[in-house]
DORO-44439 format. One record per residue (C-alpha): x, y, z; chain; residue number from 1. Coordinates in Angstrom, 2 decimals, padded with zeros to 5 digits. Each point is the difference from the previous one (the first is absolute). Example, Ala and Ser with C-alpha at 12.3 -4.5 7.8 and 13.67 -1.06 7.14 Angstrom:
DORO-44439
REC,012.30,-004.50,007.80,A,1
REC,001.37,003.44,-000.66,A,2
end
This chain:
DORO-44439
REC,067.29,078.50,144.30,A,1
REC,001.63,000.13,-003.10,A,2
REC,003.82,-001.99,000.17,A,3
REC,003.52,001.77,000.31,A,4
REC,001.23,001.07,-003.57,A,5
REC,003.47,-002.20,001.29,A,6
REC,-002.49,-002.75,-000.02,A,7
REC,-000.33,000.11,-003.36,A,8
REC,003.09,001.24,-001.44,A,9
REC,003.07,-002.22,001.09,A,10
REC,002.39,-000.96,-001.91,A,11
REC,-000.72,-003.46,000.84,A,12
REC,-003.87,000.02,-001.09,A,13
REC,-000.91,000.74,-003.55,A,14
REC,-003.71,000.56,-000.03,A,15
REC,-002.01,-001.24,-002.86,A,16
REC,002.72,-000.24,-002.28,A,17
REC,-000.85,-001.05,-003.73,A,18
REC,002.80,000.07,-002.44,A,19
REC,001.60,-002.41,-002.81,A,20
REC,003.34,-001.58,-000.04,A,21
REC,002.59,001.93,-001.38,A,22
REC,003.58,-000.88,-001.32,A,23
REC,002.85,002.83,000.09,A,24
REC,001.16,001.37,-003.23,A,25
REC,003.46,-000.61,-000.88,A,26
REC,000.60,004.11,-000.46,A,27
REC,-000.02,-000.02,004.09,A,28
REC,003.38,001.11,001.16,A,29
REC,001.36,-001.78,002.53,A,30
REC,001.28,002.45,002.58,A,31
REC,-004.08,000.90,000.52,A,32
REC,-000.16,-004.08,000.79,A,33
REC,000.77,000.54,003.71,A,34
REC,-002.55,003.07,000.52,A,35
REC,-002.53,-001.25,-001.75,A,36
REC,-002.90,-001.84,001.68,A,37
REC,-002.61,-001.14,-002.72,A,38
REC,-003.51,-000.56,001.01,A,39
REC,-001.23,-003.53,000.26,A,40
REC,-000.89,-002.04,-002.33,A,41
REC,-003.32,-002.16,-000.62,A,42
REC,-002.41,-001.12,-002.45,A,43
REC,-002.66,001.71,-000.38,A,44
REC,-002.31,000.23,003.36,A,45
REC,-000.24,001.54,003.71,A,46
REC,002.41,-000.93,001.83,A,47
REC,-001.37,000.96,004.11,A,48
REC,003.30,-000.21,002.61,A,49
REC,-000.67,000.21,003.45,A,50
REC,000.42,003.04,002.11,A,51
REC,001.79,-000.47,003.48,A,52
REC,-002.19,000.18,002.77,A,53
REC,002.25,002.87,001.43,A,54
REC,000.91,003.03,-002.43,A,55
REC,003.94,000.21,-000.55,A,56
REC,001.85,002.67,-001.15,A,57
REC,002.44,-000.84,-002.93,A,58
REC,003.51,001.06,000.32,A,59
REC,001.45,002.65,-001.78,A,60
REC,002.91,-002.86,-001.02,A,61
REC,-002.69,-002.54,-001.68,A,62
REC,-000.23,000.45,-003.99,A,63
REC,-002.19,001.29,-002.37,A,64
REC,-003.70,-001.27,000.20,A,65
REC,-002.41,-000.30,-002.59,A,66
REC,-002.93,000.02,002.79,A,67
REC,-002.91,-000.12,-002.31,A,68
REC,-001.01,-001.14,-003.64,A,69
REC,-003.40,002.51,-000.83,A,70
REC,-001.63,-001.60,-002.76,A,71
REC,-003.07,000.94,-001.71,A,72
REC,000.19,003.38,-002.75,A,73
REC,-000.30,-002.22,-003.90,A,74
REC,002.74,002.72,-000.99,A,75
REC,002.83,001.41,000.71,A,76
REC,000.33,002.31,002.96,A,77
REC,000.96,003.28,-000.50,A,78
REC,-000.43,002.45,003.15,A,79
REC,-000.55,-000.91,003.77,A,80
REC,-001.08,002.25,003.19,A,81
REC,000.07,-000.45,003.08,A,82
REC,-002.96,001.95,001.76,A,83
REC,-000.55,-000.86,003.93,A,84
REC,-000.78,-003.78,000.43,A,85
REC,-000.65,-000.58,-004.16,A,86
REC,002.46,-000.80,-002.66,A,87
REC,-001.47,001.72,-003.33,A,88
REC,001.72,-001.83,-002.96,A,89
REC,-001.07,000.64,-003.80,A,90
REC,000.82,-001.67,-003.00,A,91
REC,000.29,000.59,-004.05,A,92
REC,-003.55,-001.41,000.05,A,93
REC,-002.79,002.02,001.76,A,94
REC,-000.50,-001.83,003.18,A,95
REC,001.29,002.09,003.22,A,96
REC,000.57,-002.15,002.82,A,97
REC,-000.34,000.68,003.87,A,98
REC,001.86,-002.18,002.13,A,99
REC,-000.66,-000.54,004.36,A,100
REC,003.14,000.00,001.65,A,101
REC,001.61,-001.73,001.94,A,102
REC,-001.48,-003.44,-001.52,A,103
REC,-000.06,001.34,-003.43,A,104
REC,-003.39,-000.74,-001.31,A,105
REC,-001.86,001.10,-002.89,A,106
REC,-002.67,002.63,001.62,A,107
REC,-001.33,001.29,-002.88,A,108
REC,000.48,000.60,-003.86,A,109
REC,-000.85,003.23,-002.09,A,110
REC,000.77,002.28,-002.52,A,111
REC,-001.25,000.74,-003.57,A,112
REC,001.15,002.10,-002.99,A,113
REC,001.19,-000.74,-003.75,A,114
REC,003.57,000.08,000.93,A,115
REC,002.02,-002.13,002.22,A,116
REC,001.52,001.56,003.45,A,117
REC,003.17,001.63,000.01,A,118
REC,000.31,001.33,003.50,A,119
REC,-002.01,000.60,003.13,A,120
REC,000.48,002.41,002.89,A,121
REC,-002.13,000.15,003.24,A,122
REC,-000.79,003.46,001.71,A,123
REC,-001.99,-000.44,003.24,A,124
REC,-002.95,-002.47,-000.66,A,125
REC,000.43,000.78,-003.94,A,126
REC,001.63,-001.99,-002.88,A,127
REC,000.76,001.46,-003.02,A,128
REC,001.23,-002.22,-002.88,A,129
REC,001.40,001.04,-003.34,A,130
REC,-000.84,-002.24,-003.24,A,131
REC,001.23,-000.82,-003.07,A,132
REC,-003.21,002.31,-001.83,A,133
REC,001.29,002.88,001.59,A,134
REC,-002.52,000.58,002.86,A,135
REC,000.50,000.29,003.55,A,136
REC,-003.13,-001.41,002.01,A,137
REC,-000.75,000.43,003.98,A,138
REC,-000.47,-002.32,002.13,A,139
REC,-001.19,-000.32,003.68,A,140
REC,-001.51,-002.41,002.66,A,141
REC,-003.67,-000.09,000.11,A,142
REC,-001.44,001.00,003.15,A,143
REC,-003.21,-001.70,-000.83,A,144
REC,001.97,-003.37,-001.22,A,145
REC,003.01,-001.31,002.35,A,146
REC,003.25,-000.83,-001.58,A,147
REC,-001.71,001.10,-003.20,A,148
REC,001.91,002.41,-002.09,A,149
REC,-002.34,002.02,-001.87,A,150
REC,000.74,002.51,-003.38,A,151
REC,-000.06,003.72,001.03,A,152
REC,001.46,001.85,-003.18,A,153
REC,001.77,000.25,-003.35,A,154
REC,002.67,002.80,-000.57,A,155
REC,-000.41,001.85,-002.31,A,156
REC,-003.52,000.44,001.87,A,157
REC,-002.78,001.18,-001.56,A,158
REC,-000.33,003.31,001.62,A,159
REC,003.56,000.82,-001.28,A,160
REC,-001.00,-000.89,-003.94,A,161
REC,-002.99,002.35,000.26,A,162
REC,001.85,002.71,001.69,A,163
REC,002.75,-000.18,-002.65,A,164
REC,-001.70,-001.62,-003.35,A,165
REC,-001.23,002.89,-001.60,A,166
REC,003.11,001.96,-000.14,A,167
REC,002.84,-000.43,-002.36,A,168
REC,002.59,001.47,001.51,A,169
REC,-000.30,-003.06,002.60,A,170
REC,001.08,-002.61,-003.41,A,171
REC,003.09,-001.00,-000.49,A,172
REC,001.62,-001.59,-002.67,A,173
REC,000.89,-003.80,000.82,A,174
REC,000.36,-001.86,-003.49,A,175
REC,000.05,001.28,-003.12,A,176
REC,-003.61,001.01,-001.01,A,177
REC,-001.26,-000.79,003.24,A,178
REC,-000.82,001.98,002.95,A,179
REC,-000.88,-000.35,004.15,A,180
REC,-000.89,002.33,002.83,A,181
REC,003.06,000.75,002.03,A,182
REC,-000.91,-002.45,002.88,A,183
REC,-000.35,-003.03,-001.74,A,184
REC,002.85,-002.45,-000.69,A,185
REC,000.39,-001.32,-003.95,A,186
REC,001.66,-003.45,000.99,A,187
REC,-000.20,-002.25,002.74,A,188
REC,000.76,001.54,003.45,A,189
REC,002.86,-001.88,001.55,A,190
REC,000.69,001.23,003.62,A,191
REC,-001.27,002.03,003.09,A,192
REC,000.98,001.61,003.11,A,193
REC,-001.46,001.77,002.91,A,194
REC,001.12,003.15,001.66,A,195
REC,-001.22,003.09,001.79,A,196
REC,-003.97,-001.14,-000.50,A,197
REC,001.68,-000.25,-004.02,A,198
REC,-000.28,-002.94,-002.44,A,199
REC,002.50,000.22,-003.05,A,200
REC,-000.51,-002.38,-002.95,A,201
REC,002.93,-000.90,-002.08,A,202
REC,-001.15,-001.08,-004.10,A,203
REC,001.26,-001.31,-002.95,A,204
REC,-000.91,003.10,-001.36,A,205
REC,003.21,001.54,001.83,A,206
REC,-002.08,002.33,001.92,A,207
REC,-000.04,000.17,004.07,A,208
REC,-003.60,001.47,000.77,A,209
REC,-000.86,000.77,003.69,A,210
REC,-003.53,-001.07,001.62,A,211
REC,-001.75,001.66,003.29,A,212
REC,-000.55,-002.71,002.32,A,213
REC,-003.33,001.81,001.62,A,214
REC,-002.05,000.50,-003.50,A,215
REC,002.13,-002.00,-002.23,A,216
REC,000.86,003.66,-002.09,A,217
REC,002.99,-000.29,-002.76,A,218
REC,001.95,002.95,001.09,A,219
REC,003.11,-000.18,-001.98,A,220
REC,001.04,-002.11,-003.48,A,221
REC,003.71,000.25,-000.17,A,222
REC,001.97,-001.05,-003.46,A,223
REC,002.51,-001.95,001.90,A,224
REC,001.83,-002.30,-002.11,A,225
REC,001.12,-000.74,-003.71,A,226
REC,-001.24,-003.77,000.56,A,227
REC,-002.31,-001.58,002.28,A,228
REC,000.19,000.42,003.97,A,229
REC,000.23,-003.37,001.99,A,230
REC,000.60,000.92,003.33,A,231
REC,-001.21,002.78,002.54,A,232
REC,001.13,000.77,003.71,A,233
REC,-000.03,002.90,002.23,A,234
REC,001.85,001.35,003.05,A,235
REC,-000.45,003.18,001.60,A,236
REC,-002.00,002.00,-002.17,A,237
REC,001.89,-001.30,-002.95,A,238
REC,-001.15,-002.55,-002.92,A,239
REC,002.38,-002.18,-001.99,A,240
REC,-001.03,-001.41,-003.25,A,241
REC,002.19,-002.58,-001.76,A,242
REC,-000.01,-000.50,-003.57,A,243
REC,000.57,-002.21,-002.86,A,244
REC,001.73,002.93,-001.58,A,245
REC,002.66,-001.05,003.07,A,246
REC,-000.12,003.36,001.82,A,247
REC,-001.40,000.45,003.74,A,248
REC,-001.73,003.36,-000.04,A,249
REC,-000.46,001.56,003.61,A,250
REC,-003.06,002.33,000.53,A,251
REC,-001.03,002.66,002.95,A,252
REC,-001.86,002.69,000.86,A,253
REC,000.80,003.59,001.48,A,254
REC,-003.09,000.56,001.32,A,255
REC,-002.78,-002.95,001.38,A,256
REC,-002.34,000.52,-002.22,A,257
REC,002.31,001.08,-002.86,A,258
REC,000.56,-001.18,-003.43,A,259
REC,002.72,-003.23,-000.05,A,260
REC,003.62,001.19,-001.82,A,261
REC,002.99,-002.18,-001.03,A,262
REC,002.41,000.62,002.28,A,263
REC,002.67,-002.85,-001.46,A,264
REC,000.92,-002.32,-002.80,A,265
REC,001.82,-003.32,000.96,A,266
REC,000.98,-002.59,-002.38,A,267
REC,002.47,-002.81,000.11,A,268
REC,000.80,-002.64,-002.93,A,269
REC,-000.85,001.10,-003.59,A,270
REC,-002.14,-001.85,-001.80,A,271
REC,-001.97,-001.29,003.10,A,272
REC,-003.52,-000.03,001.39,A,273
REC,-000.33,001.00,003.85,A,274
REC,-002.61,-002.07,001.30,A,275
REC,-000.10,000.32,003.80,A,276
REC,000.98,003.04,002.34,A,277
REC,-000.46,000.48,003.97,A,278
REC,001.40,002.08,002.08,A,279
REC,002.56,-000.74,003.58,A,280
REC,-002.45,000.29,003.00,A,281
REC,001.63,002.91,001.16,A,282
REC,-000.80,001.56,-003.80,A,283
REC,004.15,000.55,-000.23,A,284
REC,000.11,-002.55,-002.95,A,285
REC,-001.81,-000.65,-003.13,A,286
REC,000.71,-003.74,-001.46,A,287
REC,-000.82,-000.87,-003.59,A,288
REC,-000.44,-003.31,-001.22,A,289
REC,001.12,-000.35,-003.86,A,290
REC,-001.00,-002.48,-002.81,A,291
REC,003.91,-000.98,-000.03,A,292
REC,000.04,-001.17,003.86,A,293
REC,001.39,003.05,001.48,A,294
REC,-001.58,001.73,002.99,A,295
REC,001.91,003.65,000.17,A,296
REC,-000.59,002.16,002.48,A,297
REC,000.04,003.73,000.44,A,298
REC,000.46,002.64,002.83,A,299
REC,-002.70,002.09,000.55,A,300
REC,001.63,002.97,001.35,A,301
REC,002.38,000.08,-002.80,A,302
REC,-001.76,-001.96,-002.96,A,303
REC,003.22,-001.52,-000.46,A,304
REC,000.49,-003.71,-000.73,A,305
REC,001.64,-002.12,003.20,A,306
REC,000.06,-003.35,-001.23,A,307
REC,-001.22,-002.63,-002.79,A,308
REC,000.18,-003.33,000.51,A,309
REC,-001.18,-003.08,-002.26,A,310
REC,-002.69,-001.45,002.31,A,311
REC,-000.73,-002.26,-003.17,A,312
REC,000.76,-001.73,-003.07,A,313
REC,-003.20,000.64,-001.09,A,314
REC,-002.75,003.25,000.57,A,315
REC,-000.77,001.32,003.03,A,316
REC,-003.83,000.16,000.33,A,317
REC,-000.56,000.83,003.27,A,318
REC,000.89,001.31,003.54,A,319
REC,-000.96,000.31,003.78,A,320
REC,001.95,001.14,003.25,A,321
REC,000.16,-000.39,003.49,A,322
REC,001.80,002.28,001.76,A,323
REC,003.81,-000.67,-001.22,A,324
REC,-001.46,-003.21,-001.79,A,325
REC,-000.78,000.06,-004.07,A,326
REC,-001.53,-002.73,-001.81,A,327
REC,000.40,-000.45,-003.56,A,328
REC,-002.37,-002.20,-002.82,A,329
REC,001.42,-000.60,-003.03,A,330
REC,-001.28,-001.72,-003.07,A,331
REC,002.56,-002.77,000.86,A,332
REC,-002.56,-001.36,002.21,A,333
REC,001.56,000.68,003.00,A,334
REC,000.46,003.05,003.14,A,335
REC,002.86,001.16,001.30,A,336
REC,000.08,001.62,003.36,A,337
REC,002.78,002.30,000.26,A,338
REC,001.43,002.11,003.22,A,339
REC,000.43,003.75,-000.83,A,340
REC,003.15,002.08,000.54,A,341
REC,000.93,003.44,-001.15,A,342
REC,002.10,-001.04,-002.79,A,343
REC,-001.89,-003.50,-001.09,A,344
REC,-001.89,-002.74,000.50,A,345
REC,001.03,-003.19,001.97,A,346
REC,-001.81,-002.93,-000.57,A,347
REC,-001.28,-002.52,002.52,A,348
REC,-002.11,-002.24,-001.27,A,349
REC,-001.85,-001.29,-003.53,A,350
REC,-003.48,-001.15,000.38,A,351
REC,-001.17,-002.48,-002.80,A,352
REC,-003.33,-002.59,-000.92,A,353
REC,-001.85,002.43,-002.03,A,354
REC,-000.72,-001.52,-003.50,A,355
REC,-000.09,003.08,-001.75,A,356
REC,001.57,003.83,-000.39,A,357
REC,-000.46,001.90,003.71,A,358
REC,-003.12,002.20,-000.87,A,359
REC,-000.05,001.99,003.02,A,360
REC,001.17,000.18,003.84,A,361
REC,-001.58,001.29,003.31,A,362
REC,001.28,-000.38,003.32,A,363
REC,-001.61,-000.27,003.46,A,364
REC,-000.36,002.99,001.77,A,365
REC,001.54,-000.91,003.30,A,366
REC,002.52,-002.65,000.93,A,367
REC,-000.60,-003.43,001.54,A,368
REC,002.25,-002.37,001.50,A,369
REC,003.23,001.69,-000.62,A,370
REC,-001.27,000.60,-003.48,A,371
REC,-002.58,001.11,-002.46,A,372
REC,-002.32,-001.06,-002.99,A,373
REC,000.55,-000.04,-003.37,A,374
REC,-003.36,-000.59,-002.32,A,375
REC,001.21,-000.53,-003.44,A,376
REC,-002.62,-000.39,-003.23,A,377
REC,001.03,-001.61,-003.29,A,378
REC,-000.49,-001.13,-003.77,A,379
REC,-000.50,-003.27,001.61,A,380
REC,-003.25,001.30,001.22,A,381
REC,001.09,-000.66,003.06,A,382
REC,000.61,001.95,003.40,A,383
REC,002.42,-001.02,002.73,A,384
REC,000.95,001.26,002.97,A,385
REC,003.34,-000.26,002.02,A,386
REC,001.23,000.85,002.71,A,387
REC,003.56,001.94,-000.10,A,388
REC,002.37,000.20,003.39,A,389
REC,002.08,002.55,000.85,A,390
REC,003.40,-001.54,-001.22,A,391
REC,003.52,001.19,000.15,A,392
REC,002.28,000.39,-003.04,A,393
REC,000.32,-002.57,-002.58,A,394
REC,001.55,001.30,-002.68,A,395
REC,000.95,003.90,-001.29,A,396
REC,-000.47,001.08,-003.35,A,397
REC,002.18,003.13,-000.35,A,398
REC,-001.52,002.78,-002.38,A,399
REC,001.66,001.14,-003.41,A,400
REC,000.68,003.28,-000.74,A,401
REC,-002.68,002.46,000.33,A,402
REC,-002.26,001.07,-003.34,A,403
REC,-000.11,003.65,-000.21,A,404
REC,-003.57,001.63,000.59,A,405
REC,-001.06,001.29,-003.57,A,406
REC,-002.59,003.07,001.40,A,407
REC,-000.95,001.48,003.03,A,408
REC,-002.51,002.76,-000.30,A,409
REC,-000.49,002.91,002.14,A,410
REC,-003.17,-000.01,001.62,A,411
REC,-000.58,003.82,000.19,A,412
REC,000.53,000.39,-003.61,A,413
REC,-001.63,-003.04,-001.56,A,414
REC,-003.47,-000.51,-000.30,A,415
REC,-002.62,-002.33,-001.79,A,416
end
């Protein structure tokens, strides 16, 4: 009988923690001193606390815990997953990792490819990665091999070249001279997301294209963007691709099995890259996360901007919710947890001990002891995982005025 998960993850145990001593930098403003709870520190080692006999559950009042130190990827990490009882966490090399929760231990190690990993979904018992050579490959659990993840496919697949090669109206121009079929990507693909048995890739190459889950078909290639797309989400039959060009583009369909159209342009700060969108649980709110430390965020009924707020000094990379609960990573090495109202953000909490920029953020699923878990991977090469309580107000930051929304398109007229 496998232990209670609250076995594991107090805030009082740290399991296998290996980590390096670390010394604040001076740039560290001083009003975050009081919220901040920085991991511990330790030469280098396992460091094995005991576990109380009897489970506890931590109060909602205790701080921020750094629970767990994950050591192990030789790069930095640069997507994470959670699917069922595994943590899936890739890095800029080519190793995918699968981790066993609640203990945290290295199950297995995978992956392969001539590109590094830039993101990773799960759908069902699949994992689909995207990578730096501008592939997607499939991956599943062998049936024949436990706990063994075994490579199903590439997209493009092979069946779609053959069906497609011979024909040039299926080429497209994508540098000067040089020409692909439609459903490949020209530069490294950079994001996914799942929806409606759906898998859209986000590229370099500024185009959205949009994958069948069931035979891994390219149904759509969309030119999305002037500059490369960093960030994908979806909410109720709509996709959101963020953009180094610093727009948020927001896509649907009028039909199921229709063609994708733009139904709005959002963009904030000139002269900015948006690097990470998601949308409010509740799919009211669309939050962008800027390269000058502003998360904005938009109504969806109206497309109209209700807030910005500096979450920052420095660029937002990444973000994850929970419920009323957002979670920003910044390159400044640290994440901010922030409570969200209808005209701002009020933050309750900073969450430092990375050594490096926040590459990405996932959160648990459902909540334990009067709060929930935070898995956060970094440049470090590191992955941590905290535990976040539900908190009451620490301190408001009010929103400036509102940026005005530079296109909405109407989706009965526009088409791509």
């Amino acid at each position: 009988m496998k232990p209670s998960i609250l076995t594991h993850l107090l805030p009082n145990a740290f399991l296998s923690i290996t980590t390096t001593s670390r010394t604040s930098s001076s740039d560290e403003s001083s009003d975050d001193a009081d919220e901040v709870l920085a991991a511990a520190a330790a030469p280098h080692g396992v460091i094995h606390h005991g576990i109380p006999q009897t489970p506890t559950v931590p109060s909602p009042s205790a701080p921020y815990q750094s629970l767990t130190i994950v050591t192990g990827h030789t790069e930095s990490v640069s997507c994470l997953a959670l699917c069922g009882e595994f943590i899936i966490s890739a890095s800029q090399g080519k190793e995918i990792m699968v981790w066993q929760q609640p203990d945290l231990r290295l199950l297995t190690t995978f992956g392969h490819g001539r590109g590094s990993v830039k993101d990773l979904v799960t759908v069902g018992s699949k994992i689909f990665t995207a990578h730096q050579d501008s592939k997607i490959r499939v991956w599943k659990v062998s049936r024949n091999l436990e706990n063994i993840f075994k490579f199903v496919d590439t997209l493009p697949t092979n069946k779609d070249y053959l069906g497609k090669f011979m024909k040039r109206s299926h080429y497209i121009q994508t540098r000067r001279h040089h020409k692909r079929l439609w459903i490949e990507h020209s530069d490294t693909i950079s994001c996914l997301a799942v929806q409606d048995n759906l898998i859209y890739s986000g590229s370099w190459d500024r185009t959205l294209k949009v994958w069948r889950v069931s035979d891994f078909k390219c149904l759509e290639s969309i030119k999305a963007h002037n500059d490369a797309i960093n960030a994908l989400t979806t909410s109720k039959g709509m996709v959101f691709s963020a953009s180094a060009d610093g727009k948020i583009k927001a896509w649907g369909r009028l039909e199921p099995e229709g063609p994708h159209f733009l139904m709005a342009i959002l963009e904030g700060h000139k002269d900015i890259s948006m690097n990470s969108v998601i949308v409010s649980g509740d799919g009211t709110v669309v939050y962008g996360g800027g390269s000058d430390g502003y998360v904005i965020g938009w109504s969806v009924d109206s497309w109209e901007v209700v807030f910005e707020v500096e979450a920052h000094k420095m660029s937002v990379l990444c973000m994850c919710m929970k419920g009323d609960i957002l979670c920003t990573g910044s390159t400044d090495r640290s994440i901010r947890v922030w409570k969200t109202e209808v005209k701002g953000l009020t933050k309750i909490g900073v969450m430092k001990g990375h050594d490096g920029p926040i590459k990405c953020l996932q959160v648990s699923p459902s909540r334990i002891g009067g709060g929930f878990l935070v898995y956060s991977g970094s440049l470090d090469k590191s992955i941590r995982v905290w535990w976040v309580p539900n908190r009451n107000k620490v301190e408001v930051i009010t929103s400036t005025p509102p940026i005005k929304i530079i296109e909405t398109i109407n989706p009965a007229l526009t088409f791509l």
